[in-house]
BAKEPA-931629 format. One record per residue (C-alpha): z, y, x; residue in three letters. Coordinates in steps of 0.2 Angstrom, whole numbers, always signed. Layout:
<nodes>
<node><z>Z</z><y>Y</y><x>X</x><type>ala</type></node>
...
</nodes>
This chain:
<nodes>
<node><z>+50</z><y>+64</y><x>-177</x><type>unk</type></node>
<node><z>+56</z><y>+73</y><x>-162</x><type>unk</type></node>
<node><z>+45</z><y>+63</y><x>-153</x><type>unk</type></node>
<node><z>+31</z><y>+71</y><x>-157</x><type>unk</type></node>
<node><z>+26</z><y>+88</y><x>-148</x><type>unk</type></node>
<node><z>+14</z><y>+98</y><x>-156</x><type>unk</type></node>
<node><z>+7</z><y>+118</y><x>-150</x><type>unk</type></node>
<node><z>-6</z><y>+123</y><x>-162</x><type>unk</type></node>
<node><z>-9</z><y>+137</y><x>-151</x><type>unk</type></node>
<node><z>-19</z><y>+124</y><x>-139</x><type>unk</type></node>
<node><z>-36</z><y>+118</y><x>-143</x><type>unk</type></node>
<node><z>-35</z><y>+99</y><x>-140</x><type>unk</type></node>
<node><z>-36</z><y>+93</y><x>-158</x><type>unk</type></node>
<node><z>-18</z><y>+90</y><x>-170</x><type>unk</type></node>
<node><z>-24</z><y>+71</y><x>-171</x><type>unk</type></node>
<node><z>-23</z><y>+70</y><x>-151</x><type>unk</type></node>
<node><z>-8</z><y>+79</y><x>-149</x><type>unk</type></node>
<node><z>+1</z><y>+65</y><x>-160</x><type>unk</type></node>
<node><z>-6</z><y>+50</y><x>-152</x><type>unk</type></node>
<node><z>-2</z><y>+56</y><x>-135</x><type>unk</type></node>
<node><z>+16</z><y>+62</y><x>-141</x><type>unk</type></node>
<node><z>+18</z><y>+42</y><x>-149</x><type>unk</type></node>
<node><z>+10</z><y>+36</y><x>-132</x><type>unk</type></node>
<node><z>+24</z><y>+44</y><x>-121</x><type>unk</type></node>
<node><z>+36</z><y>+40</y><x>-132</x><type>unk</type></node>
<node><z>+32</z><y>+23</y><x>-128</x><type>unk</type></node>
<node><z>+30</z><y>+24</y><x>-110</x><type>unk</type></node>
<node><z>+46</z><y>+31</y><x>-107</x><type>unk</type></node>
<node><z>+54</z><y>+19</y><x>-117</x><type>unk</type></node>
<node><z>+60</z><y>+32</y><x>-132</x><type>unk</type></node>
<node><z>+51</z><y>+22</y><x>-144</x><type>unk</type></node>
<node><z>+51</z><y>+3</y><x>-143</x><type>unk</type></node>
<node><z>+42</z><y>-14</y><x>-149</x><type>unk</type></node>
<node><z>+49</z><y>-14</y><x>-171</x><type>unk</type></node>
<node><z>+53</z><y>+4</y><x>-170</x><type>unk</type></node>
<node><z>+48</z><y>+11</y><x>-188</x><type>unk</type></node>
<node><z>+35</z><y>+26</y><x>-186</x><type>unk</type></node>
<node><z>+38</z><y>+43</y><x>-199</x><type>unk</type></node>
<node><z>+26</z><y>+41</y><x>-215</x><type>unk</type></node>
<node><z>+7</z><y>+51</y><x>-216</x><type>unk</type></node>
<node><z>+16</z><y>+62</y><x>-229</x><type>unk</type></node>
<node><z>+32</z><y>+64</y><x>-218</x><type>unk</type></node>
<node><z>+22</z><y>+71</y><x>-202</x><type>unk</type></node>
<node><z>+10</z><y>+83</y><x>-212</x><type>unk</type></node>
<node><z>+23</z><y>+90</y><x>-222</x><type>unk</type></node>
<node><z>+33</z><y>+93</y><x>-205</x><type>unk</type></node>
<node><z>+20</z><y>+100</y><x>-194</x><type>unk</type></node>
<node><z>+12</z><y>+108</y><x>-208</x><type>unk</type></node>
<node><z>-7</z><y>+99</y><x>-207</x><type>unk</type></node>
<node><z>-17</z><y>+89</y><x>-218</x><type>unk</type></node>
<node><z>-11</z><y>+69</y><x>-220</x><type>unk</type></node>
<node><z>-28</z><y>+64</y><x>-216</x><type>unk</type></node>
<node><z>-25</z><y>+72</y><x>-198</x><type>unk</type></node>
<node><z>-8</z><y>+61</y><x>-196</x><type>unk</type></node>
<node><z>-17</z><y>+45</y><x>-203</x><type>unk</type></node>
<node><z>-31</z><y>+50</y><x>-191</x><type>unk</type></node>
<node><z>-18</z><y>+47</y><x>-177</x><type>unk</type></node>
<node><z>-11</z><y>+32</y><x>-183</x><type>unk</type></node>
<node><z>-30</z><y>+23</y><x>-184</x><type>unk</type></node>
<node><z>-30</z><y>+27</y><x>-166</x><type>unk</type></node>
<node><z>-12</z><y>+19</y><x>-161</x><type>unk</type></node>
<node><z>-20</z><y>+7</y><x>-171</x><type>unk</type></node>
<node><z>-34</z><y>+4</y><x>-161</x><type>unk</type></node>
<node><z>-25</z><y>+5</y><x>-144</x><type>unk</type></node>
<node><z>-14</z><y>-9</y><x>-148</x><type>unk</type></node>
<node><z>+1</z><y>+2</y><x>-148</x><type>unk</type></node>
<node><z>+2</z><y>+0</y><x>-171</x><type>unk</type></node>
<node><z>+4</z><y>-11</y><x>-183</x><type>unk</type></node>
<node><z>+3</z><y>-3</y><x>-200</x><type>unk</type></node>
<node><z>+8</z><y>-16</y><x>-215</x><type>unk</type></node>
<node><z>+6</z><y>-12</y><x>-233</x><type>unk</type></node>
<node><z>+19</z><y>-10</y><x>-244</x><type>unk</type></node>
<node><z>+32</z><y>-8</y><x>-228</x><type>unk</type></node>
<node><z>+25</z><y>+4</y><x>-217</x><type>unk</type></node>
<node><z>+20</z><y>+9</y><x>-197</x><type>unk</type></node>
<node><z>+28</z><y>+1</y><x>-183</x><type>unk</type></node>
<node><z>+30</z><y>+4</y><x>-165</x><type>unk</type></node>
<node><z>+18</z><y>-14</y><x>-156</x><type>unk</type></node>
<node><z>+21</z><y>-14</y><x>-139</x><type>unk</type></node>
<node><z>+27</z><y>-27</y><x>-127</x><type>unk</type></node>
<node><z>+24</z><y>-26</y><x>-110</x><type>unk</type></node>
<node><z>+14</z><y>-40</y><x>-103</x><type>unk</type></node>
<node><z>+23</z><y>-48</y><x>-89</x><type>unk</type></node>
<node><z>+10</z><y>-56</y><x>-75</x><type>unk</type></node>
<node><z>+17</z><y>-70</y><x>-62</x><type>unk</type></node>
<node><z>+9</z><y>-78</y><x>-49</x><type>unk</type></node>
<node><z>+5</z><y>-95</y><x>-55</x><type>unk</type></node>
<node><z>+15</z><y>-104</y><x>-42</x><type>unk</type></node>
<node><z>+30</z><y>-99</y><x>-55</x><type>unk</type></node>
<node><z>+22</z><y>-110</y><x>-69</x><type>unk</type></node>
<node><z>+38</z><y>-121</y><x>-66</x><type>unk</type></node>
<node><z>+53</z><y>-110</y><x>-59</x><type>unk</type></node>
<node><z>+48</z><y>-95</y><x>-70</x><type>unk</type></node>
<node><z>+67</z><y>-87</y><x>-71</x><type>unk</type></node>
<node><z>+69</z><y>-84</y><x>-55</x><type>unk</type></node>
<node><z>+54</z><y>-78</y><x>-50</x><type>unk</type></node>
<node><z>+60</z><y>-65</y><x>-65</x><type>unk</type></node>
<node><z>+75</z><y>-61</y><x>-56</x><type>unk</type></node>
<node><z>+64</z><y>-60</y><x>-40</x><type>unk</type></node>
<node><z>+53</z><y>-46</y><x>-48</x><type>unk</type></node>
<node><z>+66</z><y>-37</y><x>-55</x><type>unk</type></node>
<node><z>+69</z><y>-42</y><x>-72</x><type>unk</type></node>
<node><z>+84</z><y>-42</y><x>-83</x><type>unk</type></node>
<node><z>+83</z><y>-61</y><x>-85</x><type>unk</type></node>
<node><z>+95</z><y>-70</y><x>-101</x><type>unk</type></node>
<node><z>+97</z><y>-90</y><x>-105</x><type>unk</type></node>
<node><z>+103</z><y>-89</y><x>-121</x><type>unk</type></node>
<node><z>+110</z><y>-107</y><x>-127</x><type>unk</type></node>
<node><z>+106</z><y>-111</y><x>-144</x><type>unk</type></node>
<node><z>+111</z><y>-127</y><x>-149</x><type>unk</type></node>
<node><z>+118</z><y>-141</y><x>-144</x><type>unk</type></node>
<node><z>+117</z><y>-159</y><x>-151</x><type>unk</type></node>
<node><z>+120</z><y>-177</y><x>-146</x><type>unk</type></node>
<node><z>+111</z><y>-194</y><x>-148</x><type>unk</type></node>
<node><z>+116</z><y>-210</y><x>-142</x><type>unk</type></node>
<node><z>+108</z><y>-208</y><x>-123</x><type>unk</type></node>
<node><z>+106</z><y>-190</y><x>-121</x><type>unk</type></node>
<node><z>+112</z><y>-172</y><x>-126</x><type>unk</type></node>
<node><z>+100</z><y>-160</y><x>-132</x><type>unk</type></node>
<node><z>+100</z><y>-141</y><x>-132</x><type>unk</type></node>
<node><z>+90</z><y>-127</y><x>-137</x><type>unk</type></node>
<node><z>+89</z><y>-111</y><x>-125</x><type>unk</type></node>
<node><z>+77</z><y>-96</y><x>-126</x><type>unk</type></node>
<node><z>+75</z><y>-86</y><x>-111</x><type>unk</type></node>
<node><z>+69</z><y>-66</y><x>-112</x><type>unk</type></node>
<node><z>+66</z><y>-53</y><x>-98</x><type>unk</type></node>
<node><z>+71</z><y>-36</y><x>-101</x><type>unk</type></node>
<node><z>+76</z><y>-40</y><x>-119</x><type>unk</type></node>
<node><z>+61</z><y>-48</y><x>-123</x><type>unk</type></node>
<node><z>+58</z><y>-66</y><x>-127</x><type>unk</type></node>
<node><z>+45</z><y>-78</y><x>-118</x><type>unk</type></node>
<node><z>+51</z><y>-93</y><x>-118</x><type>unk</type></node>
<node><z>+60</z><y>-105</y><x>-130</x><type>unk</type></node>
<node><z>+65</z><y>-123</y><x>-122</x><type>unk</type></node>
<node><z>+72</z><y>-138</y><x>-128</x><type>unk</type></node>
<node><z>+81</z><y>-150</y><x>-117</x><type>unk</type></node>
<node><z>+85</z><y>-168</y><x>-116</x><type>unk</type></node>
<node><z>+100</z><y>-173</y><x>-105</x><type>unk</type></node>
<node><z>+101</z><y>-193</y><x>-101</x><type>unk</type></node>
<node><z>+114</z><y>-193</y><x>-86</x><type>unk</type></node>
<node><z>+128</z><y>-181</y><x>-79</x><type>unk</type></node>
<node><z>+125</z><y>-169</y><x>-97</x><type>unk</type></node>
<node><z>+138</z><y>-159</y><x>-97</x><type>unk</type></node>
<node><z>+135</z><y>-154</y><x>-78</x><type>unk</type></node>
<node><z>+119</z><y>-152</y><x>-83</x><type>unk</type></node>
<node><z>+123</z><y>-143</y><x>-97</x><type>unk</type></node>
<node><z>+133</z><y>-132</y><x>-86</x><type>unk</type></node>
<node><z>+118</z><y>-129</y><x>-72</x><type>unk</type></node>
<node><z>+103</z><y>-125</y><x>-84</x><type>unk</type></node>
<node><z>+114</z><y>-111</y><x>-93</x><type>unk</type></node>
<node><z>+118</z><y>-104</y><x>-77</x><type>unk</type></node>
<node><z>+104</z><y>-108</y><x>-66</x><type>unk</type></node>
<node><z>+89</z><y>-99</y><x>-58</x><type>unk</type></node>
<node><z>+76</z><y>-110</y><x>-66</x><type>unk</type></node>
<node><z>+73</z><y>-123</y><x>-51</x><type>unk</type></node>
<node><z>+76</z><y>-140</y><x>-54</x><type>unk</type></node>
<node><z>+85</z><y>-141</y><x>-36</x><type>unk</type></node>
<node><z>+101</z><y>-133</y><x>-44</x><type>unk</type></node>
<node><z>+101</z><y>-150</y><x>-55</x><type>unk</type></node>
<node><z>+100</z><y>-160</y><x>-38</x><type>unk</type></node>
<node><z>+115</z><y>-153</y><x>-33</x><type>unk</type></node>
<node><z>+125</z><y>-158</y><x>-47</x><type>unk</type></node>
<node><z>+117</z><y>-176</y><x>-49</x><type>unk</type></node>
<node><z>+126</z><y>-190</y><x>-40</x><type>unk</type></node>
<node><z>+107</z><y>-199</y><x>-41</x><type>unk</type></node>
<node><z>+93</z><y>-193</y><x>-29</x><type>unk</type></node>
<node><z>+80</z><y>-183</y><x>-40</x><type>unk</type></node>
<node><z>+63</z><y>-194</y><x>-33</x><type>unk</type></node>
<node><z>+51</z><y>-187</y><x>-43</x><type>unk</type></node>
<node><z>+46</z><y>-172</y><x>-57</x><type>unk</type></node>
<node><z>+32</z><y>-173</y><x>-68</x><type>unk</type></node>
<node><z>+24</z><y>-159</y><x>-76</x><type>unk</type></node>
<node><z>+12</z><y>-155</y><x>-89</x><type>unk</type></node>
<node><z>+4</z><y>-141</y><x>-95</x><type>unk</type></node>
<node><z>-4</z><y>-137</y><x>-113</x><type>unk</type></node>
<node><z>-12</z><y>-125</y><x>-122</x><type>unk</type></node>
<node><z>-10</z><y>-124</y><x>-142</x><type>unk</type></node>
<node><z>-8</z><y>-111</y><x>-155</x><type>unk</type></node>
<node><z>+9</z><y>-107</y><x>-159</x><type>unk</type></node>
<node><z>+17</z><y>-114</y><x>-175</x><type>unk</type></node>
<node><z>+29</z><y>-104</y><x>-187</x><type>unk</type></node>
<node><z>+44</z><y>-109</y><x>-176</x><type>unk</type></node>
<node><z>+37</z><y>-106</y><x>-162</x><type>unk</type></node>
<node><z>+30</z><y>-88</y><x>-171</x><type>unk</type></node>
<node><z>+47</z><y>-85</y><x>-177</x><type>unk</type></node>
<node><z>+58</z><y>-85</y><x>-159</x><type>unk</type></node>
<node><z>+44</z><y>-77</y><x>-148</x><type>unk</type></node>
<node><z>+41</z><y>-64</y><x>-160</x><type>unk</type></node>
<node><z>+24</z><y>-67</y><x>-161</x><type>unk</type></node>
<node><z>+9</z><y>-72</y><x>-175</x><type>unk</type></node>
<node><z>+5</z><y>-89</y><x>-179</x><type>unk</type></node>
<node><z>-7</z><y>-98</y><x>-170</x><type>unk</type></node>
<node><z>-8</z><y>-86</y><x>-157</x><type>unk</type></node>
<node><z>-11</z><y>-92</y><x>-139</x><type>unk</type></node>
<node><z>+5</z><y>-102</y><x>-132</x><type>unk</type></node>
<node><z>+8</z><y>-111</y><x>-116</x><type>unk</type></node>
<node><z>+18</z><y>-129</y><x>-117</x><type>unk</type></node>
<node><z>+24</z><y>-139</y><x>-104</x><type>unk</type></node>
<node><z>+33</z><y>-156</y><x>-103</x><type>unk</type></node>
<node><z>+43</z><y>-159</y><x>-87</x><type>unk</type></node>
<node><z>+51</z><y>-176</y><x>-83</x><type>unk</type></node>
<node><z>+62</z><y>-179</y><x>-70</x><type>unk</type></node>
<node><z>+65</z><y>-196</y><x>-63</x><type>unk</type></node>
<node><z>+76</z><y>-203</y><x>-49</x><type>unk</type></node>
<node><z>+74</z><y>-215</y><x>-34</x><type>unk</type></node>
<node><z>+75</z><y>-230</y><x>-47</x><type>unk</type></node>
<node><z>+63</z><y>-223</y><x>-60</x><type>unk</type></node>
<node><z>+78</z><y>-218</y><x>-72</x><type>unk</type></node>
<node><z>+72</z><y>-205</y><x>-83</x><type>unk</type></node>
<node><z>+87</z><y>-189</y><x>-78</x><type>unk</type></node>
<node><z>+82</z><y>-175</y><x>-91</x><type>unk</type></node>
<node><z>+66</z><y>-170</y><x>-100</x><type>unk</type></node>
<node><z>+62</z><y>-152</y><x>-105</x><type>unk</type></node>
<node><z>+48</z><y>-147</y><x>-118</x><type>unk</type></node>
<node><z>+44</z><y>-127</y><x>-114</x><type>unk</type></node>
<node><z>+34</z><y>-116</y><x>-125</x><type>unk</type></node>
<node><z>+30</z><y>-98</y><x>-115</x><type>unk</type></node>
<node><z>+21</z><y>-83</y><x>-126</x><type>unk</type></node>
<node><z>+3</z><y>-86</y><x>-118</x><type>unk</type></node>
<node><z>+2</z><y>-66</y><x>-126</x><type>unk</type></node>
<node><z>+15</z><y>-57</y><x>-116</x><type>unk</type></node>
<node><z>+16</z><y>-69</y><x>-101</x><type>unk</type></node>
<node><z>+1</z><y>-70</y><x>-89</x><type>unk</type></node>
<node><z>+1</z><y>-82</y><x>-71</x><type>unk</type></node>
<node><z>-12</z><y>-76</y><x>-61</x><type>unk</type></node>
<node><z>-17</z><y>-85</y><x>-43</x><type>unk</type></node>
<node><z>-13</z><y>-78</y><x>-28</x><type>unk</type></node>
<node><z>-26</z><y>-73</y><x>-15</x><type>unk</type></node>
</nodes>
């Protein structure tokens, strides 16, 4: 609750003292994406003012974007920021990250083997949120592999210098689709909500398949914009 100011000697209405209050909270960074938000009942009985003023501030949080309100649990905090790359970074997205200024993580999820490959799961986030989850097949060298992609910068060159086989080629495709309920789940987003998926294939001077990646990037949060 001490996030939100309130002078009843001033003449800009209760309601618009609480939403810009909420607002700056969330700017500076004192209230974040899932925080919980004080009840109606909660912030007239504080302030001393009528709960239809308080829910009058909440409808426009709501409104903004800056809200969500669920029945039976309550008001939370909806703000992520939106992170814009140039669209040259559609394929080396964590180091562009690093470039800008992000905190940038690679967490490794899982790890499982087949007969020809390894495969992991990783999710990457910037600044604590997550925009990309990312599964991996490794068909040659997979534990340096394994090694480079949880350490690397996001370019497929680090995998060239672990390979002891000449990448020749890389393949990428680009999809858009609605997210599923994994997909929903890892991003911390809604179903079917706007994702980007790319498939990338690496091959090298003898056509041998080296490693394929699936990617699935929150089209929501993450924006690629061309650069003039």
């Amino acid at each position: 609750m001490l996030f939100i100011k309130m002078d009843k000697r001033l003449r800009l209405p209760y309601y618009r003292q609480i939403v810009d209050s909420i607002e700056k909270a969330i700017r500076d960074g004192l209230l974040k994406d899932g925080d919980v938000l004080p009840k109606n009942k909660e912030i007239a009985s504080y302030f001393g003012i009528s709960e239809i003023v308080a829910r009058q501030a909440y409808d426009a949080l709501e409104t903004k974007g800056l809200i969500e309100r669920i029945q039976g649990k309550g008001t939370y905090v909806k703000y992520r920021p939106v992170i814009t790359l140039p669209l040259r970074s559609l394929y080396d997205t964590a180091s562009m990250f690093i470039k800008l200024g992000y905190n940038y993580d690679r967490a490794l999820k899982m790890i499982d083997e087949t007969n020809d490959s390894i495969i992991i799961r990783t999710v990457d986030s910037a600044d604590g949120y997550p925009v990309a989850h990312q599964t991996w097949w490794l068909y040659h060298n997979p534990e340096l592999l394994l090694e480079a992609i949880q350490e690397q910068d996001g370019t497929f060159e680090v995998y060239q210098s672990v390979m002891d086989r000449p990448i020749n080629r890389l393949e990428n495709k680009l999809f858009a689709r609605s997210a599923d309920n994994v997909d929903a789940m890892i991003l911390g987003i809604k179903e079917k909500t706007p994702v980007y998926f790319i498939r990338s294939l690496v091959y090298d001077v003898d056509d041998n398949l080296l490693l394929k990646a699936e990617s699935v990037f929150t089209a929501e949060y993450l924006k690629f914009e061309v650069e003039e």
